[in-house]
N, C-alpha and C positions, 0 to 999 in steps of 0.2 A: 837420561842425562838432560831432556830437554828442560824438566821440568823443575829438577831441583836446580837448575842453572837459571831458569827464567825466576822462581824464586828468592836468590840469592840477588840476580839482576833488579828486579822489584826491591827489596829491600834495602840494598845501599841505594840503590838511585833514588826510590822515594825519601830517603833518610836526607842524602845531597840536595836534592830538589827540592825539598823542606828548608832545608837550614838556605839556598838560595832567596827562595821567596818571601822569609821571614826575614833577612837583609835587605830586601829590593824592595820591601812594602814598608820596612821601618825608612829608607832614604827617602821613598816616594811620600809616607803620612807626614814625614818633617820635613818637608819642600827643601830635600837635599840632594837634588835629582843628578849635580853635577856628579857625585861619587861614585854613581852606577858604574861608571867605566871602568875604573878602578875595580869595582866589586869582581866586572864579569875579566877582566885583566889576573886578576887573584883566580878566579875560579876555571880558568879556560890554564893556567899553567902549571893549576893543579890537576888540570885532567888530560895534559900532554905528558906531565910526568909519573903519571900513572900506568898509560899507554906503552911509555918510555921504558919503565919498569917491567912491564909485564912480557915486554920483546924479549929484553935485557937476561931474565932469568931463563926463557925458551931458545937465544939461541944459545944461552952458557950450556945449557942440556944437551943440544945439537951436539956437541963437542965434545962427550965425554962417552966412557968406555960405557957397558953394560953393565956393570957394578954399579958407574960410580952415578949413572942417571937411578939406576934403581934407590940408592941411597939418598940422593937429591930429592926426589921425588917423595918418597919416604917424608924426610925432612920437612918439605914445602907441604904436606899435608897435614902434618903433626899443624905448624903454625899456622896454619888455614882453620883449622878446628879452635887455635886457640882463639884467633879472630874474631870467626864467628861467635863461639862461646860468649866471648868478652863487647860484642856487639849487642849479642840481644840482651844481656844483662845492663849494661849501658843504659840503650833504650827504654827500658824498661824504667830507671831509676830517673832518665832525663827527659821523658817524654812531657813532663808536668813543666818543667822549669828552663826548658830550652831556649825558649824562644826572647825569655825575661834574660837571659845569661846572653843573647847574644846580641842582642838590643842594646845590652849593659857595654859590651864591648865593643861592637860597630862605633856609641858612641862615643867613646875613648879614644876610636884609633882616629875619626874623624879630629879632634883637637890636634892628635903628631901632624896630621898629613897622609896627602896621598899612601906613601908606603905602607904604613900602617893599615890602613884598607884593604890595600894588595895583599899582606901577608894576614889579619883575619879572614881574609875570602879563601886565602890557600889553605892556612889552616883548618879553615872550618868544612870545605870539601876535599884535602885532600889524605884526610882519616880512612874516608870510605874508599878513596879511586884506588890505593894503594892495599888494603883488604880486598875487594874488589878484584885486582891484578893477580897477588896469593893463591885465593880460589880458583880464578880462572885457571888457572897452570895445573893445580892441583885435580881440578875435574877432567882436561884435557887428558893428564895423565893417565886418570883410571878411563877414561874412555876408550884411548887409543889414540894411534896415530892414523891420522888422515879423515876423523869423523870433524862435519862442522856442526851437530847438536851443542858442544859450549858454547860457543862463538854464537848460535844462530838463540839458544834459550837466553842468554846474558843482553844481547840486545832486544829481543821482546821484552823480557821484565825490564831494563832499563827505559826504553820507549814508554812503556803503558806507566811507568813511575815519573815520566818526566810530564804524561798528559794527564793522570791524576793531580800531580803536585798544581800544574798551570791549572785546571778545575776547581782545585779547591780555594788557591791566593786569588782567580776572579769571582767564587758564589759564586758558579755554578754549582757544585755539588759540596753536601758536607756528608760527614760519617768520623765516625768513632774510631780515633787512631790508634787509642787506646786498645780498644777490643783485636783492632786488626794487628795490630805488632803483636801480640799476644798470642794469635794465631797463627801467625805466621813464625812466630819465634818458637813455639811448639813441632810443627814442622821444621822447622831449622835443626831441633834439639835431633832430630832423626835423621836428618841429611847428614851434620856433621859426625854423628856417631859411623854412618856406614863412610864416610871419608878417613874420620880414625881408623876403622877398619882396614882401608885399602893401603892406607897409609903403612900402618903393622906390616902388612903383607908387602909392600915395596921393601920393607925395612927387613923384612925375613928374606925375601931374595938375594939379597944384598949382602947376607951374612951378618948381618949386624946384630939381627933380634934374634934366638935359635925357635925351631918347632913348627919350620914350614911344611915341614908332610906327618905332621900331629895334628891328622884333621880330627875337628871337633864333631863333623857332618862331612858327607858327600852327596847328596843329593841332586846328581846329575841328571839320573832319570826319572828323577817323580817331579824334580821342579828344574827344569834346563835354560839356563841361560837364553839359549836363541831361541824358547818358546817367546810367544809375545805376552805373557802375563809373567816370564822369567826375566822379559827385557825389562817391563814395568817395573819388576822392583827394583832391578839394577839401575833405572833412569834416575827414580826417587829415592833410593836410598842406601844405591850403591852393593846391593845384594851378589853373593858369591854364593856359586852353585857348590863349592867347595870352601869351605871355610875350617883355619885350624884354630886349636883349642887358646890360642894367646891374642889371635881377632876377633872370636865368641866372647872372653870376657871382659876383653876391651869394649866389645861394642855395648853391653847388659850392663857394665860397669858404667860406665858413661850416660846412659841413659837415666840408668837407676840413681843416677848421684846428681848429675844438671836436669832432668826435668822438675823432679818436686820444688829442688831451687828454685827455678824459675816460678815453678807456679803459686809458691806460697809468698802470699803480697809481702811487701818488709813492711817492719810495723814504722811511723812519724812517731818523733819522738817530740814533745812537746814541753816547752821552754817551762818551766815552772814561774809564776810571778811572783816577782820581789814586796 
């Protein structure tokens, strides 16, 4: 869990931490340094209301019968997959044009006024805090109760994404963002799949999905959970020693249909001249 938590941590928080820097360096090259406030006013209550959210959904859970978390649960990881899905695809189409989009709007909202500031800064980090919070719940859940691996992998990757981001907005370090969300969006396409997974199976517990003891596999004894090369796959990709035949093809199904997505560039389509 640590790791595809610290992952996921990395990648919204470098995503935020990006789209921060890219505001704070477009005020600061147009000697518009008053607005920063605003910017970090915008960004600090988009990141309370993220926090806010992610309580919000963990104690509604506290509260509820043994169905109805398992159906909850269920639920919050279907949308956690769409999330992510719908993040690295994003990314991937926005990485080129980002920075010119929000440069374009920064200076728009600077003309309204302050508010306007505030709410492009909320908007523009508070995409990720609120995915971010989705996930979070949903890895707890396949964790268990009382492990701090999400909690403890979500703030690493977020940390090491927050001292990338400040590395890169001073020159000290560059590197290819490109190559690296691509890598990491590859890994992501496997985390979320074994979240689908886990997901299915909250959803078969629950009565909702049927063919919870139509296992596909059981391989308790050749590959077991509480081995630590059984924990490893569980950490990164959510691996069940027991897995039945409608989270086998969810999970094959998912892979086989968003990775090649993902990996075959979209073509530019190029303006014909008049």
């Amino acid at each position: 869990m640590l790791f595809n938590n610290a992952l996921i941590g990395l990648r919204e928080g470098l995503e935020a931490a990006l789209v921060v820097s890219i505001l704070v360096a477009f005020l600061v090259k147009t000697d518009r340094r008053h607005a920063l406030r605003w910017v970090w006013v915008g960004v600090g209550t988009a990141v309370v209301l993220s926090v806010a959210f992610g309580a919000l959904i963990t104690f509604s859970a506290a509260n509820m019968t043994f169905e109805q978390q398992e159906a909850f649960g269920g639920g919050m990881s279907i949308i956690a997959v769409a999330f992510v899905t719908g993040m690295i695809f994003w990314m991937r189409k926005a990485a080129r044009t980002i920075a010119a989009e929000l440069r374009g709007k920064m200076d728009n909202a600077l003309k309204i006024g302050p508010a306007a500031v505030v709410v492009v800064s909320f908007l523009s980090v508070g995409r990720e805090g609120l995915e971010t919070a989705v996930f979070f719940y949903a890895s707890v859940q396949s964790a268990g109760v009382g492990t701090t691996q999400p909690l403890i992998g979500f703030l690493v990757g977020i940390a090491v994404a927050v001292a990338l981001a400040w590395l890169l907005y001073a020159g000290a370090i560059r590197f290819d963002l490109g190559k690296f969300f691509k890598v990491t969006g590859v890994l992501l396409v496997f985390v979320a799949a074994g979240v689908l997974s886990y997901g299915i199976h909250d959803l078969q517990e629950a009565a909702i999905l049927p063919g919870l003891g139509d296992l596909a596999f059981d391989i308790t004894e050749t590959l077991p959970e509480a081995s630590w090369y059984g924990a490893l796959l569980k950490g990164v990709f959510n691996y069940s020693q027991q897995t039945s035949w409608l989270q086998a093809i969810a999970w094959v199904s998912y892979v086989a249909i968003v990775l090649p997505l993902f990996l075959i560039r979209p073509r530019v389509r190029v303006a014909a001249a008049n």
